[in-house]
NUVEX-817114 format. One record per residue (C-alpha): x, y, z. Coordinates in steps of 0.5 Angstrom, whole numbers, plus 500, padded with zeros to 3 digits. Layout:
<recs>
<rec><X>X</X><Y>Y</Y><Z>Z</Z></rec>
...
</recs>
This chain:
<recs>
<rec><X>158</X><Y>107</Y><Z>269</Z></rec>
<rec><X>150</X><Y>105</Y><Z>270</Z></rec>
<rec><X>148</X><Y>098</Y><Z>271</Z></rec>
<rec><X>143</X><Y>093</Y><Z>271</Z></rec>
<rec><X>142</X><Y>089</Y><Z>278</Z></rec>
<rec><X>139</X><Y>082</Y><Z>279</Z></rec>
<rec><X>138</X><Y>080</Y><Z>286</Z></rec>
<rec><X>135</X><Y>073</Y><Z>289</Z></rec>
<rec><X>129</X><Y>073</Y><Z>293</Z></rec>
<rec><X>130</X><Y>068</Y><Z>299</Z></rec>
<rec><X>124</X><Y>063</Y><Z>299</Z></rec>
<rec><X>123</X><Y>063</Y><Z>306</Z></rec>
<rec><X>122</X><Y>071</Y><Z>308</Z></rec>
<rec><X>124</X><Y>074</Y><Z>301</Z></rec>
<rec><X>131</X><Y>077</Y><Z>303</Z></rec>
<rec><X>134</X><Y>080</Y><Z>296</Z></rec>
<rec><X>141</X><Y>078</Y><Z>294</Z></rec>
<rec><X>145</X><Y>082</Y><Z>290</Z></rec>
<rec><X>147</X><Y>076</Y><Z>284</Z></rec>
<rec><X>150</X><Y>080</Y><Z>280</Z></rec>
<rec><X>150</X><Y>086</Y><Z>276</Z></rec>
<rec><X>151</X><Y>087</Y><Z>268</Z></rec>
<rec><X>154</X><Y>094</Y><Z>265</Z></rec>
<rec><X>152</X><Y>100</Y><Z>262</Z></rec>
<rec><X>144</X><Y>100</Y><Z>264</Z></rec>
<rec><X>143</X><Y>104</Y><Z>257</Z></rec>
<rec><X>144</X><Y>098</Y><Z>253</Z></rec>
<rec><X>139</X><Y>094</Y><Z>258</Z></rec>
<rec><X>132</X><Y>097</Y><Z>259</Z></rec>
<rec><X>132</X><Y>103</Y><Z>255</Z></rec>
<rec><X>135</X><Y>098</Y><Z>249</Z></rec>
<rec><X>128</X><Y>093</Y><Z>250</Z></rec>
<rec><X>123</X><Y>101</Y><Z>250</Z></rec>
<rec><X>127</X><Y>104</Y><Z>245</Z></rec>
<rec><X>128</X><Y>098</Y><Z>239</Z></rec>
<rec><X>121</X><Y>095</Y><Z>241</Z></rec>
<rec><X>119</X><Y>102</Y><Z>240</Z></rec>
<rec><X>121</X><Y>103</Y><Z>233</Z></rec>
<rec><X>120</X><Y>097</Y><Z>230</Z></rec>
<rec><X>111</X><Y>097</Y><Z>232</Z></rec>
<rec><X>110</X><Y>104</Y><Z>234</Z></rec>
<rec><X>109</X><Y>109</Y><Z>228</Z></rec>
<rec><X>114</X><Y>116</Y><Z>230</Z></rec>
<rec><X>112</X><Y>122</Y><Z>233</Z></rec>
<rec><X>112</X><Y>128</Y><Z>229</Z></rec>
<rec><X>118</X><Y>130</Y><Z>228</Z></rec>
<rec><X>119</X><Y>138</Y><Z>229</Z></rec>
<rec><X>124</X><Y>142</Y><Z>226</Z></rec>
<rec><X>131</X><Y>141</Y><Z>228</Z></rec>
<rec><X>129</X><Y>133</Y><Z>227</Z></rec>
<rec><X>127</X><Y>135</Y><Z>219</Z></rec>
<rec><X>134</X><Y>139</Y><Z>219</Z></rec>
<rec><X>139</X><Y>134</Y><Z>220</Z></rec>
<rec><X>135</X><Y>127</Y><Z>217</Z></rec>
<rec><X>132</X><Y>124</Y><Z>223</Z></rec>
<rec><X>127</X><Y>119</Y><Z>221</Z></rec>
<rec><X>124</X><Y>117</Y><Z>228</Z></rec>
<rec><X>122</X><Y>122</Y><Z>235</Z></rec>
<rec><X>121</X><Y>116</Y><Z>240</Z></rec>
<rec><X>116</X><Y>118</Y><Z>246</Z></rec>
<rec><X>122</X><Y>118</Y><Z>250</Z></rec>
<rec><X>124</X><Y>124</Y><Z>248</Z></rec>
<rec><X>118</X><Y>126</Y><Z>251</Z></rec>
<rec><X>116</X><Y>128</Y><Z>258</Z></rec>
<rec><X>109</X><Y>125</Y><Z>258</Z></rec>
<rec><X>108</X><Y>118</Y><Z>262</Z></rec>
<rec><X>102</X><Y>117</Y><Z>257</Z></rec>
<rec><X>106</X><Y>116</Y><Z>251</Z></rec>
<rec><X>111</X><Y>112</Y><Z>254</Z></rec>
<rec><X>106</X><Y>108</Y><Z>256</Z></rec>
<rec><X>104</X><Y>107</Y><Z>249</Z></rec>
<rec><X>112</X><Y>102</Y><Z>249</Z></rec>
<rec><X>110</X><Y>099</Y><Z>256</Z></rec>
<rec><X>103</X><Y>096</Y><Z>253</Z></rec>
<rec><X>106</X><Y>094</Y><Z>248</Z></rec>
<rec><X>107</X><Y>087</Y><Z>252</Z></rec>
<rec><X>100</X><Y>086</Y><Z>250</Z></rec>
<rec><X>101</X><Y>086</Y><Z>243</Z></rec>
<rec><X>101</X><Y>080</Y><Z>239</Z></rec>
<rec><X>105</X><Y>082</Y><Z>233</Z></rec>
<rec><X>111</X><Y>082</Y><Z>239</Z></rec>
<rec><X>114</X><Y>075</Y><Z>238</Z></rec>
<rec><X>114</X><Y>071</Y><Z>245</Z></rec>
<rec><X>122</X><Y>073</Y><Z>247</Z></rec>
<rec><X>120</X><Y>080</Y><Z>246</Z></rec>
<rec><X>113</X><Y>080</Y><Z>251</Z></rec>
<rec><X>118</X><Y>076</Y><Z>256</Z></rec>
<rec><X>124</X><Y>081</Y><Z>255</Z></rec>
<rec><X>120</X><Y>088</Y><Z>256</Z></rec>
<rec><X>116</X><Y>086</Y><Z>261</Z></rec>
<rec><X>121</X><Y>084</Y><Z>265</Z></rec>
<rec><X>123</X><Y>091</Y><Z>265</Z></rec>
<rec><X>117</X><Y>093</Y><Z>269</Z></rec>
<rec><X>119</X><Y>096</Y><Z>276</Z></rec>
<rec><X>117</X><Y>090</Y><Z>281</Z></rec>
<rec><X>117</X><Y>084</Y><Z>275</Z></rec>
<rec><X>120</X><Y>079</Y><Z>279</Z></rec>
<rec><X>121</X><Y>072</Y><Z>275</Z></rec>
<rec><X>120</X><Y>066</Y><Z>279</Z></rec>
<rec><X>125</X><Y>061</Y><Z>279</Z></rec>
<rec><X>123</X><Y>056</Y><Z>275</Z></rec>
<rec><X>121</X><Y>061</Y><Z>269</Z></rec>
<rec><X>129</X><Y>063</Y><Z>270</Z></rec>
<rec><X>132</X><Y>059</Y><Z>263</Z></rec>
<rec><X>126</X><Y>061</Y><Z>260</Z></rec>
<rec><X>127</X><Y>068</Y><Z>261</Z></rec>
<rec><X>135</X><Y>068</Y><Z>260</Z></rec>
<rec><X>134</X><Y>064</Y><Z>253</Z></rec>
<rec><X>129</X><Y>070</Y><Z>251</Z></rec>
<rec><X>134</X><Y>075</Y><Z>253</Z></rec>
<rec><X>139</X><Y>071</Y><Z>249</Z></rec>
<rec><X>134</X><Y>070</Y><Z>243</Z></rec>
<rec><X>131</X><Y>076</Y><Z>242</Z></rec>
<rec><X>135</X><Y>079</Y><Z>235</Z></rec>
<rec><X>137</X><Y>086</Y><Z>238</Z></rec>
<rec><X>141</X><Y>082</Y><Z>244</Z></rec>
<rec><X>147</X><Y>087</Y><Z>247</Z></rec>
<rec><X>152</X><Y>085</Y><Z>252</Z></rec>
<rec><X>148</X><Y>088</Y><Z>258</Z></rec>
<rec><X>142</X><Y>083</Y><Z>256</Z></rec>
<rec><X>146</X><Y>076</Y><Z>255</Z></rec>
<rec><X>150</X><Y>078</Y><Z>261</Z></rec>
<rec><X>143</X><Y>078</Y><Z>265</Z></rec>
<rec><X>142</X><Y>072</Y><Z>262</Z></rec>
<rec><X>148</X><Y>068</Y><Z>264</Z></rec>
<rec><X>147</X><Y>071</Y><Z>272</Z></rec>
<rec><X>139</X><Y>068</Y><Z>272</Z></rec>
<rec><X>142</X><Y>062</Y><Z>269</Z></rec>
<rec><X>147</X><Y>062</Y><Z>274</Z></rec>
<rec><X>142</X><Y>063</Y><Z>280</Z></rec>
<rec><X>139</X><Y>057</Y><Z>276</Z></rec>
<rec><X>144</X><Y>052</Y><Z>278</Z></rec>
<rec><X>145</X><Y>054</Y><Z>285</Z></rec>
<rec><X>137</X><Y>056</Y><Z>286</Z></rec>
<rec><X>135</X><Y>049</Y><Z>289</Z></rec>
<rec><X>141</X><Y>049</Y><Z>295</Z></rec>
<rec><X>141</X><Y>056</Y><Z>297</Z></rec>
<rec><X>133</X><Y>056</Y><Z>297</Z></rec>
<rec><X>132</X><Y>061</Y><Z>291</Z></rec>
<rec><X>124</X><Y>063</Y><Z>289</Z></rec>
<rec><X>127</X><Y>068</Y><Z>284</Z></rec>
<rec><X>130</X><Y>074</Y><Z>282</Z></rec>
<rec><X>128</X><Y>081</Y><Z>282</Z></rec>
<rec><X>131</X><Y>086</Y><Z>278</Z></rec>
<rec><X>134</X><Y>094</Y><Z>278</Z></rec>
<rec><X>134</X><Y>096</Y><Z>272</Z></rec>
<rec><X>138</X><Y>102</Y><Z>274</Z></rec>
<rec><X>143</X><Y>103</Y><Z>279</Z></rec>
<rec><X>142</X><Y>110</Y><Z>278</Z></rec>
<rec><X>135</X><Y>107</Y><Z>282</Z></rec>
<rec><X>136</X><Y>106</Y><Z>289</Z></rec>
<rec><X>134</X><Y>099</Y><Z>290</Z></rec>
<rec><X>130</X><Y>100</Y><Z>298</Z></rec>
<rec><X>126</X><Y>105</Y><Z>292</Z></rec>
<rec><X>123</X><Y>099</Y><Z>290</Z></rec>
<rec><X>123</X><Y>094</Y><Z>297</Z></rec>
<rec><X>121</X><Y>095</Y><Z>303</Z></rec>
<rec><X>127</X><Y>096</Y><Z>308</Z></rec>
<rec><X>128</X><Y>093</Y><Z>315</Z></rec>
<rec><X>132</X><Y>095</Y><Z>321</Z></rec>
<rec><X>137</X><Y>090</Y><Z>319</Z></rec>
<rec><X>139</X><Y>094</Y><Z>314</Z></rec>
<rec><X>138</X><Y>088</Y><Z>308</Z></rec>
<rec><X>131</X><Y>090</Y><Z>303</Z></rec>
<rec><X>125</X><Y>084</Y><Z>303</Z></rec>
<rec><X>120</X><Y>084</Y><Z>297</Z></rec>
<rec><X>113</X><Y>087</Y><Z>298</Z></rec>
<rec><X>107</X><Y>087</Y><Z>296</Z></rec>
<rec><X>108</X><Y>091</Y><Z>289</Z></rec>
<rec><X>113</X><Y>085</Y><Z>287</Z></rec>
<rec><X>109</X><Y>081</Y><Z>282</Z></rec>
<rec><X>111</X><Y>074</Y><Z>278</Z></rec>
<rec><X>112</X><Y>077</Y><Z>271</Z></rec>
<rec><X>112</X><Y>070</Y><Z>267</Z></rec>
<rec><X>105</X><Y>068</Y><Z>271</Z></rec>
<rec><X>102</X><Y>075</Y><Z>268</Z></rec>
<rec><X>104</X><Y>074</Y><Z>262</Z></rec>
<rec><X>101</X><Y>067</Y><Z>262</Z></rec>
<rec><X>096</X><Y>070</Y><Z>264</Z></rec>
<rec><X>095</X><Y>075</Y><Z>258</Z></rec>
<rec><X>095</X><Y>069</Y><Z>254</Z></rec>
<rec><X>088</X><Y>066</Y><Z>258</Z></rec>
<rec><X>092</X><Y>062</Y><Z>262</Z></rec>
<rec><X>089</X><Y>061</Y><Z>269</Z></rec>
<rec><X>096</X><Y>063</Y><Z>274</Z></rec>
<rec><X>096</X><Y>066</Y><Z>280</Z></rec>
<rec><X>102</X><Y>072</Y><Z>279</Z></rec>
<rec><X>101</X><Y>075</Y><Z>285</Z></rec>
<rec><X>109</X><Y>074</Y><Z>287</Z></rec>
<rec><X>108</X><Y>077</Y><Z>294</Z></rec>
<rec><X>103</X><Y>071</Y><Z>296</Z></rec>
<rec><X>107</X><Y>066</Y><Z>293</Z></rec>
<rec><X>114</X><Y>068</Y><Z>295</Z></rec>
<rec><X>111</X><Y>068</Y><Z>303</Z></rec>
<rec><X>106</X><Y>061</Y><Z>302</Z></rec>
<rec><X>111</X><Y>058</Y><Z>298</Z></rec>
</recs>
């Protein structure tokens, strides 16, 4: 079974950990898209098959268009979303790292939201453990493979020790979603990570 994987980011050279891992990533990620999807995006016109057998609902991940399921990854920036929803969905985007101080607003988000799974509770429970243990183990945050069908050196970058470091495509999540807010926060994670 597929998994959601949550990995520490060391502070002084951005080493990912894994932290622990949630089962079954169909209820992670693709539950946040798909109930956020149908709660503030209008349907997509249903086709035949869908009209014959009562379907009320043709979801832009039906579809193989990059485009359409853009229209659920914006949503972020919607202000009908509450500030739970925000959180969780764009903490689903590839490179979202979340900043260790942020890690108990983040984990309570994924506990309060009103479509919670196991998967999400259980994501929250690790960043809340990662929390405890942050200020000895000299934690900056943690980065998450939504997937373990992914790979995770896809996403970091790979050294010749075999252990995977953050890039420059990694970005503090909470800091841009502050900023989406008109709050001034510098979100570049790959910077804060590496000045400290």
């Amino acid at each position: 079974m597929s998994r959601t994987e949550l990995y520490t980011i060391r502070k002084r050279d951005g080493r990912l950990q894994s932290c622990g891992d949630a089962n079954n990533a169909w209820r992670g990620a693709m539950c946040i898209w798909e109930t956020l999807e149908r709660k503030y995006l209008p349907s997509l016109p249903l086709t035949e098959y869908e009209l014959r057998f009562k379907m009320d609902y043709r979801s832009r991940f039906s579809m193989f268009e990059e485009k359409l399921r853009d229209e659920v990854w914006k949503l972020e920036r919607d202000p009908r979303l509450t500030w739970q929803e925000r959180i969780v969905l764009a903490t689903t985007n590839d490179f979202a790292v979340i900043f260790y101080e942020d890690l108990p607003e983040v984990a309570d988000a994924y506990e309060q939201v009103d479509f919670a799974t196991d998967n999400m509770k259980k994501q929250a429970e690790i960043m809340r453990k990662v929390y405890a243990d942050g200020k000895r183990k000299d934690i900056g945050g943690v980065y998450k493979l939504e997937t373990s069908v992914c790979c995770l050196s896809d996403f970091a970058t790979q050294k010749q020790s075999g252990y995977c470091y953050v890039n420059r495509n990694f970005y503090n999540v909470m800091g841009y979603l502050r900023d989406l807010k008109s709050v001034n926060y510098n979100w570049d994670a790959y910077k804060r990570l590496k000045d400290g």
